[in-house]
C-alpha positions as semicolon CSV with decimal commas, in nm:
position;residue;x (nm);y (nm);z (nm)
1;X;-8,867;-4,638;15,861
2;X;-8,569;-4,764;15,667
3;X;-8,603;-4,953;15,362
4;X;-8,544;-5,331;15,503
5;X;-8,294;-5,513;15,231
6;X;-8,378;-5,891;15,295
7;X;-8,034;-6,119;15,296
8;X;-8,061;-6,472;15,161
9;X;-8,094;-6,672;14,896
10;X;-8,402;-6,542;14,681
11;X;-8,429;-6,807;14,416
12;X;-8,743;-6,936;14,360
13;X;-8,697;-7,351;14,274
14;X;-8,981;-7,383;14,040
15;X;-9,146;-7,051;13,938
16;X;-9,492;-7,092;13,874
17;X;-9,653;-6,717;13,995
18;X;-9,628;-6,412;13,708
19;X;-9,504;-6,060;13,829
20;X;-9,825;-5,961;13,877
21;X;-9,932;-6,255;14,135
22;X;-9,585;-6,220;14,302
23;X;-9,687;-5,805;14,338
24;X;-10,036;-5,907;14,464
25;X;-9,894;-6,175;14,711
26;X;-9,623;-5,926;14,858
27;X;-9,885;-5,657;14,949
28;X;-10,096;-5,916;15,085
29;X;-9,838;-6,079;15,299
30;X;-9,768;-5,729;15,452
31;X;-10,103;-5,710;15,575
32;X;-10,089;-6,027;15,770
33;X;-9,739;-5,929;15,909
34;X;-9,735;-5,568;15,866
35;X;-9,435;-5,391;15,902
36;X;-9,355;-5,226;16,246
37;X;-9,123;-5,069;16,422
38;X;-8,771;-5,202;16,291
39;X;-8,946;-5,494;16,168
40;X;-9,041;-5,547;15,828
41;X;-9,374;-5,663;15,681
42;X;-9,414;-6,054;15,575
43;X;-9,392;-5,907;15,167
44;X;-9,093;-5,691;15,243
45;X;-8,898;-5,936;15,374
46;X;-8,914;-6,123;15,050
47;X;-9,196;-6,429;15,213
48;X;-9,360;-6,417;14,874
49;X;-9,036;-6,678;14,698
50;X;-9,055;-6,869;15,008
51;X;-9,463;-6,934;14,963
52;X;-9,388;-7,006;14,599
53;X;-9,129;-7,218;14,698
54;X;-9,386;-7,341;14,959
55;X;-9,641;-7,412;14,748
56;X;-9,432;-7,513;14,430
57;X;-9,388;-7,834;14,574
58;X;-9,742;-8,009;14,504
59;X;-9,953;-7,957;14,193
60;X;-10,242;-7,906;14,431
61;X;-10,062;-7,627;14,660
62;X;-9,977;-7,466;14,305
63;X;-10,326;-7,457;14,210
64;X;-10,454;-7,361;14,573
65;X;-10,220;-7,038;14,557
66;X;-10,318;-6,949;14,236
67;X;-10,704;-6,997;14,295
68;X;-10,658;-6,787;14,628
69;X;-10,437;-6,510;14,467
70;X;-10,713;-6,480;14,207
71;X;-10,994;-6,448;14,464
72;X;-10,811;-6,167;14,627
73;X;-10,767;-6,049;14,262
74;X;-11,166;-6,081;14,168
75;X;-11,235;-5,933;14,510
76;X;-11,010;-5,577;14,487
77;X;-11,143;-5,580;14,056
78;X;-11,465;-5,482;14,266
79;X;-11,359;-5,199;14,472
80;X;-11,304;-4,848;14,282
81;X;-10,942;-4,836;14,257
82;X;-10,965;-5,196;14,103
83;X;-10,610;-5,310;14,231
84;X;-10,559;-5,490;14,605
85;X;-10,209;-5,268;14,605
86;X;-10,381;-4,952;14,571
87;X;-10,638;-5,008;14,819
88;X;-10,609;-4,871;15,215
89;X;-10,525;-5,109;15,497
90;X;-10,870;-5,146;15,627
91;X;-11,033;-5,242;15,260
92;X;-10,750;-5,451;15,178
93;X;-10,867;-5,642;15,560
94;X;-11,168;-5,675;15,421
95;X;-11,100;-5,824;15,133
96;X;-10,881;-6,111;15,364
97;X;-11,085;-6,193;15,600
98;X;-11,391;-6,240;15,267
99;X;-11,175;-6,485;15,092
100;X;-11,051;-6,639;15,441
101;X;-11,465;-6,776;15,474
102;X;-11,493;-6,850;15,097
103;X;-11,142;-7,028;15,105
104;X;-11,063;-7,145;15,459
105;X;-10,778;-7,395;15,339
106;X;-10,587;-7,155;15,112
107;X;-10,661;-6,888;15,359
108;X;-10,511;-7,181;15,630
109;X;-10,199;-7,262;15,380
110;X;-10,124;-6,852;15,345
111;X;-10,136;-6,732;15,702
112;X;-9,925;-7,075;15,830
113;X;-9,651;-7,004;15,598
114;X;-9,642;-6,709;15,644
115;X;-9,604;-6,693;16,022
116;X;-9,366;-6,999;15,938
117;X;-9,116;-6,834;15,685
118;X;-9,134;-6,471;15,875
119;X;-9,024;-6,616;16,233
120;X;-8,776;-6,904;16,120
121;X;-8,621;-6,624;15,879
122;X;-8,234;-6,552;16,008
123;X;-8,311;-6,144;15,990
124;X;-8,623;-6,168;16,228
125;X;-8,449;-6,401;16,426
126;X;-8,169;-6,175;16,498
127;X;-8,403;-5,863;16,517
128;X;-8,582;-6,063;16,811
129;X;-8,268;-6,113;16,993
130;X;-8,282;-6,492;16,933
131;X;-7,935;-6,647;16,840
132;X;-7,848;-6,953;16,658
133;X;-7,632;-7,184;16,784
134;X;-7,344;-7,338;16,598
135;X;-7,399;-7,749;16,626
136;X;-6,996;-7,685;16,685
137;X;-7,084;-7,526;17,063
138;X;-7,264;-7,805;17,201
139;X;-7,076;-8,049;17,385
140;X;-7,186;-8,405;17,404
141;X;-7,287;-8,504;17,753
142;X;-7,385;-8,860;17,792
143;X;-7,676;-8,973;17,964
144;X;-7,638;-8,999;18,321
145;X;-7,849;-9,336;18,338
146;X;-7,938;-9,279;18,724
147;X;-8,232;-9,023;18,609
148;X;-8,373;-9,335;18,484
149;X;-8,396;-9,512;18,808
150;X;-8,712;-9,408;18,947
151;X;-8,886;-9,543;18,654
152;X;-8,695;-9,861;18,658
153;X;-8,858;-9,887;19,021
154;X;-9,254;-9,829;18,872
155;X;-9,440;-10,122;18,839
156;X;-9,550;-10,133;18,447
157;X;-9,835;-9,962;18,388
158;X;-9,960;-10,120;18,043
159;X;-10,068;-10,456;18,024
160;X;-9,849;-10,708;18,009
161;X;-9,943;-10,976;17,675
């Protein structure tokens, strides 16, 4: 597969993750949209500044991140190889789906940002075929008001005060 290069801004608006979280949160991201195919994983596409962007916004989603990451980090410490990155796909699953039942709401936050920056992001978008008009192509067409009869002709059908 070739090495995806993610285009974009990749500025992060209020940095609050160390190198370390941002490594763990990458890998972790690629195993809930692994990559496939043409497609690139969630982490490879560069999702990880867009959940710290995400989640940089409220003091709680700051500390909701961080107490998830660290989960995921306590988690892998007890597995032999002692680092989430290092471990195969199917430990690394298990290690998800045992912090998504201790933390259902960061798990909730994680997987809903993620699915939201990885399909609204411009690269997937074109790689699906989906293309984004320019407000410039649409032409005004006003309202052709005699689609509104029939419902002018309904009796009301809330009361009437």
């Amino acid at each position: 597969m070739a090495t995806y290069v993610p285009s974009g801004d990749n500025s992060i608006d209020r940095p609050f993750l160390t190198a370390t979280q941002r490594e763990l949160l990458c890998a972790v991201l690629d195993r809930i949209v692994p990559p496939q195919g043409n497609f690139p994983g969630a982490g490879a596409l560069g999702l990880s500044v867009f959940l710290e962007n995400v989640a940089g916004r409220t003091p709680d989603r700051r500390r909701l991140l961080n107490n998830g990451l660290a989960q995921i980090e306590l988690a892998a410490s007890r597995r032999p190889s002692g680092r989430f990155e290092q471990l195969d796909a199917d430990e690394q699953d298990a290690i998800l789906r045992e912090v998504a039942e201790q933390d259902p709401v960061f798990f909730d936050l994680l997987v809903r940002q993620c699915y939201n920056g990885y399909y609204t992001n411009p690269d997937v978008q074109e790689m699906v075929g989906h293309h984004r008009p320019d407000p410039s192509e649409y032409a005004y067409q006003p309202l052709n008001e005699d689609l509104l009869e029939p419902q002018r002709q309904r009796p009301p059908f809330w009361t009437q005060v």
